[in-house]
Structures are given as structure tokens and as C-alpha cells.
C-alpha positions as CSV (number, residue, x, y, z in Angstrom):
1,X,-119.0,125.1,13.2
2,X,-119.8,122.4,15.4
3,X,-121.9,124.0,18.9
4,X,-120.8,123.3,22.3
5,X,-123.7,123.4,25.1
6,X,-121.7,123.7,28.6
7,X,-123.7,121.1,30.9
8,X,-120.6,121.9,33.7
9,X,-118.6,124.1,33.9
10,X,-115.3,124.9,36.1
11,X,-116.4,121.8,38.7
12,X,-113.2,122.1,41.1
13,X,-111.3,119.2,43.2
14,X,-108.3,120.5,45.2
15,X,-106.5,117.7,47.6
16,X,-103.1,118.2,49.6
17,X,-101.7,115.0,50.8
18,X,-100.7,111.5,50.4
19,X,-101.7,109.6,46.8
20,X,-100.3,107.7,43.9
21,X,-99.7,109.3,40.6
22,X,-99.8,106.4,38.8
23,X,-102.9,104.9,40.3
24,X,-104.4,107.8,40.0
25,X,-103.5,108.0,36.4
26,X,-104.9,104.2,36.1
27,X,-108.4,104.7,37.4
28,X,-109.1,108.1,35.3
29,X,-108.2,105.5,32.3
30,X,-109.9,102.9,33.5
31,X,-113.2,104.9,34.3
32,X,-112.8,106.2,30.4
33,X,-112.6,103.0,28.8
34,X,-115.7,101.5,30.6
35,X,-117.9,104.0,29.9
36,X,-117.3,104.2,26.2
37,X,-114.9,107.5,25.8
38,X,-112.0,107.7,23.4
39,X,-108.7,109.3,25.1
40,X,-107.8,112.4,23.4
41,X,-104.9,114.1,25.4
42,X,-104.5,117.7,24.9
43,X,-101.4,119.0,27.0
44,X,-99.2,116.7,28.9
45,X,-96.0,118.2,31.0
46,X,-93.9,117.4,33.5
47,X,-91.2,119.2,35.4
48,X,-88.5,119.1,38.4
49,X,-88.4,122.1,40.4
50,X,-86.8,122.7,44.0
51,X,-90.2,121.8,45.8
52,X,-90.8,119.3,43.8
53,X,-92.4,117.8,40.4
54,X,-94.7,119.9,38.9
55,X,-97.2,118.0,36.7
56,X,-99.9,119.3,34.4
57,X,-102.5,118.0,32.1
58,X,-105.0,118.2,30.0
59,X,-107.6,115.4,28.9
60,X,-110.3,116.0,26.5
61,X,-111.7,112.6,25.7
62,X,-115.0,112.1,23.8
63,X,-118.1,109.6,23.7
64,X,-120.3,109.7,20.1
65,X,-123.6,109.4,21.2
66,X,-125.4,109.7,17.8
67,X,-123.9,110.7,14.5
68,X,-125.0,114.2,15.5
69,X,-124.0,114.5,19.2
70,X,-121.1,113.6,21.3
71,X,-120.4,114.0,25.1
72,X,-117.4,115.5,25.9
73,X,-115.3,115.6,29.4
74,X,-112.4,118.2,29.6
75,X,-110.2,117.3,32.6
76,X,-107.3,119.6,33.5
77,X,-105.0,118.2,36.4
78,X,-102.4,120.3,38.2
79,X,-99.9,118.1,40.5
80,X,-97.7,120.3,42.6
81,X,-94.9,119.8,44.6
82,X,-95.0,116.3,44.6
83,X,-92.4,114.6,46.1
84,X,-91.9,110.7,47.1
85,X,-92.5,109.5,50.4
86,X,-92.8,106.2,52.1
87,X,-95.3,105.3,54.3
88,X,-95.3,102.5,56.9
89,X,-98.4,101.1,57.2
90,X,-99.4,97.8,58.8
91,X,-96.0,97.0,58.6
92,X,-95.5,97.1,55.4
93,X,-93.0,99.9,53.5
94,X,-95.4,101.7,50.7
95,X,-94.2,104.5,48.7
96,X,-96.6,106.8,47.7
97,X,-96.4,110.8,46.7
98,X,-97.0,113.9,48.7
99,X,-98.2,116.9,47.0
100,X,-101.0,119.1,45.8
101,X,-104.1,118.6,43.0
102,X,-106.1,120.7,41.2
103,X,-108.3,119.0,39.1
104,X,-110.7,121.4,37.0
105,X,-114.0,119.5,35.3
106,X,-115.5,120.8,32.2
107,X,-118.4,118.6,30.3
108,X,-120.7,119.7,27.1
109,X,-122.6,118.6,24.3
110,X,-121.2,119.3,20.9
111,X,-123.7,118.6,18.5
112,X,-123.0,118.8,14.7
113,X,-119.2,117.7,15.2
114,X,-119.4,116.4,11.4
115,X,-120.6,120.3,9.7
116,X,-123.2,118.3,8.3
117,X,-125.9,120.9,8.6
118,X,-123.6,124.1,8.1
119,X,-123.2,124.1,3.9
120,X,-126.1,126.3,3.3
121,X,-127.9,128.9,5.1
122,X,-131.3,126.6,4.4
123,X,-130.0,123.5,6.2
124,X,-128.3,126.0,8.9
125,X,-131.4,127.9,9.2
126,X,-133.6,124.3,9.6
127,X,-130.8,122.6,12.2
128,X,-131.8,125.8,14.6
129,X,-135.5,125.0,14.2
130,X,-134.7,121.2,14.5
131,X,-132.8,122.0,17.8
132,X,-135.1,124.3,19.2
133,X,-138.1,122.2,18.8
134,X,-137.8,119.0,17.7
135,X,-134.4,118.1,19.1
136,X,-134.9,119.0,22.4
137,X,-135.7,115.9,24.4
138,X,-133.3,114.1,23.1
139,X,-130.5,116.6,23.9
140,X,-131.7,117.1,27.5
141,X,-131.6,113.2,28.1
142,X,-128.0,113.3,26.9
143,X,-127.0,116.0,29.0
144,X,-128.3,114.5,31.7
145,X,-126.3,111.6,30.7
146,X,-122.9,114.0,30.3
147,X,-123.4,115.3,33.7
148,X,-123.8,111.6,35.5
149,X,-120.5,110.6,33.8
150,X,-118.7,113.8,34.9
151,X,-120.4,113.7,38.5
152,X,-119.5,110.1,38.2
153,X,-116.1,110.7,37.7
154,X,-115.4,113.3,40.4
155,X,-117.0,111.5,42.8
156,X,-114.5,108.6,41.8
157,X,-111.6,110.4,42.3
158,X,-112.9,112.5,45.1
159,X,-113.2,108.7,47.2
160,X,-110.0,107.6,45.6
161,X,-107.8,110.4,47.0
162,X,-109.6,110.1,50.0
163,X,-108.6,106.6,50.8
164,X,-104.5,108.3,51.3
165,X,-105.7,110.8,54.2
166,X,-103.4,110.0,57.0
167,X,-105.3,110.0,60.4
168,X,-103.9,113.1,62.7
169,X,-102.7,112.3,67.0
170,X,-105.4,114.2,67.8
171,X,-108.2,111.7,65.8
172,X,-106.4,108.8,67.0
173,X,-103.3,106.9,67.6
174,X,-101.2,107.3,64.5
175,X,-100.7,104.7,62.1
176,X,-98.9,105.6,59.4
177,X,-95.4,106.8,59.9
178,X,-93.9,108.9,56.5
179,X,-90.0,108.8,56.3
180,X,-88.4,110.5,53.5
181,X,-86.3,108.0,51.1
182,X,-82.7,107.5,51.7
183,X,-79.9,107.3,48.9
């Protein structure tokens, strides 16, 4: 069986607000593809409920670092009441969604993903020595590397769903204007 070392574990983003689902759905694939992941997608649902969509999902996509290491990035995103606005902005008609995420960031190292070292109790036996003393520069650097695409990540969407806050009166005069849309 192939071992998982958590590098982190349960890293939260919650946002209530303005954003775009299918931007935000964009960059997250976007981000994966330039540094190198393959997509796996694990659980993928949507459904219409009286406050709203609820969507929920579940991304697990993977980087092969060696042939005995991989980085992996699991993602789970809960969208919650989500209902379509418009937003006047500059003069200009935008519609956008208003809702809640919960966005839930997992990342490890899973080393031996092919069971290469598993057949005998020798080879078993001699991976653990390997990983323990031999291995272990090598698997530090990558975790450091696992947790800079992760942190990279949040930190992406973190400023992303930042750019949709709506000034309040109280900050300054408002800008944005959110009417519901007609039939």
C-alpha cells in the first residue's frame, strides 16, 4: 500500500459574498495545468434548493514527481446558497453570484504509488530503512514543494474572491448597486 505523509491538513477558506462560479472554476484549472497536476475529480454535485444552488466538490488532482513520489492536492469546495445577481458597476450590467464557500485544502506525499517495494517483506523491510535514512532529503524538499503549491493556491483564490467584496456606505460612497434579475 502506497503511504501518504500529510504535509497540510484541513487548511480552511470560508467567503460570503459576490463571485463567479465559473471563473472561479477557470483559475483552479488554470493554476493545475501550469503547475504540472493531472485533474482527477472525485465528487461533483449540484442541486436547486429554496435558498439557492447548492454546489459541492471534490478535486483530488496529482503531480508525479519521481517514479516513487507524487504530490497530491485534495480540494473540497462547498457553494451554498448561491443565487444570481447583477451588479452595476461603472456602468456596466455584470452578473455575478451571491452565496457562501467552503473550500477545505488537504496536500501529501504519497510515496510508493506503484507497490513497487511491497512484494516481499525484504524489499518492505529495506523501503522503511531507505525512507528513514537515505530518502529523507529528498522527501523534505518535495514536501516543501507540496506545501508552496497548496499555499500557492489558497492564496490565489483567497485574492480572487477578494476582488468581488462590495465596498459598504459606511467605507465609502457605494459603487456597486445589486438588483435581482427580472423575468
Amino acid at each position: 500500500m502506497a503511504e501518504r505523509e500529510v504535509v497540510i491538513d484541513k487548511m480552511r477558506l470560508t467567503y460570503e459574498g459576490l463571485f463567479d462560479v465559473v471563473e472561479l472554476y477557470k483559475l483552479i484549472d488554470r493554476f493545475f495545468k501550469e503547475k504540472g497536476y493531472d485533474k482527477r475529480e472525485r465528487h461533483n454535485s449540484e442541486r436547486v434548493t429554496a435558498e439557492g444552488k447548492f454546489i459541492e466538490l471534490e478535486l483530488e488532482p496529482w503531480k508525479k514527481i519521481t517514479d516513487y513520489a507524487m504530490n497530491v492536492i485534495k480540494l473540497r469546495i462547498v457553494i451554498s446558497d448561491v443565487k444570481d445577481v447583477i451588479v452595476k458597476k461603472d456602468n456596466v450590467k455584470v452578473k455575478l453570484s451571491k452565496g457562501k464557500i467552503k473550500m477545505v485544502f488537504d496536500c501529501y506525499i504519497e510515496t510508493d504509488y506503484e507497490h513497487r517495494w511491497e512484494g516481499k517483506p525484504l524489499f518492505f523491510f529495506m523501503r522503511t530503512i531507505l525512507d528513514k535514512f537515505i530518502f529523507k532529503p529528498y522527501t523534505s524538499g518535495f514536501k516543501k514543494n507540496a506545501m508552496d503549491d497548496c499555499n500557492h493556491l489558497y492564496n490565489k483564490i483567497k485574492a480572487f474572491l477578494n476582488l468581488y467584496k462590495v465596498e459598504t456606505p459606511a467605507q465609502t460612497a457605494p459603487r456597486a448597486a445589486i438588483t435581482t434579475p427580472g423575468p
